[in-house]
N, C-alpha and C positions, 0 to 999 in steps of 0.2 A: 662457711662464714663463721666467724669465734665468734664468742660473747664480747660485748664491750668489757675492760675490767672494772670492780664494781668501788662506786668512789660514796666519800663518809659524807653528806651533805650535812649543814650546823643552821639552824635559823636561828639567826640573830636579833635582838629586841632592836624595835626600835617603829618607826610612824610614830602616829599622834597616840597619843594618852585615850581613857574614856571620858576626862571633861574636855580635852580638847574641837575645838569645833572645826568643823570639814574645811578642805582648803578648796572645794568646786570639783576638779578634777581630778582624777586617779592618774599615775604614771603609766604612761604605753609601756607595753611589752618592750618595745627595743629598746628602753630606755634603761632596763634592766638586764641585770649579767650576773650567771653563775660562777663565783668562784671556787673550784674544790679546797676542799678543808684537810684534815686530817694532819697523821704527819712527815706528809711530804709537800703540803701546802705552804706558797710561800708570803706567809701574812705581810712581811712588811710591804710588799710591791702593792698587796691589795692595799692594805694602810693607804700607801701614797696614790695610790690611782683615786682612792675615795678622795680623798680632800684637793687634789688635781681638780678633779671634777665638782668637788663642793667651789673651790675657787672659780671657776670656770661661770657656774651657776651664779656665783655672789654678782659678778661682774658683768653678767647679764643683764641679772637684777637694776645692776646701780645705774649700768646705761638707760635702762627702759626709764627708769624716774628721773634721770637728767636731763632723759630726751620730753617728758613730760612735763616735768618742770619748764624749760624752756618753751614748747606748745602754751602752755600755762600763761606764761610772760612776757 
């Protein structure tokens, strides 16, 4: 059996700040995904996957408060 080949992994800044205050719960594991980095990594698709998904997220969001709003009303 080979080795797997060995990949550059990069932690990137980002969560809440230190005066930031907790948001309740922590993201599941599935919810998260290793991109490899280095340079044969291809940033932009990652770029666009993240904000895919940032949008994806927003518009979650916006339903839950419309749907509540209206509960509301």
């Amino acid at each position: 059996m080979a080795d797997a080949p060995e990949r550059e992994l990069k932690l990137l800044q980002g969560g809440r700040g230190e005066d930031d205050p907790p948001t309740g719960r922590p993201l599941p594991r599935s919810t998260l995904r290793v991109i490899p980095g280095g340079p044969a990594g291809d940033l932009q698709a990652a770029i666009e996957e993240t904000v895919q998904a940032a949008r994806r997220m927003r518009q979650e969001i916006e339903a839950r408060i419309a749907k509540e709003l209206e509960d509301l009303f």
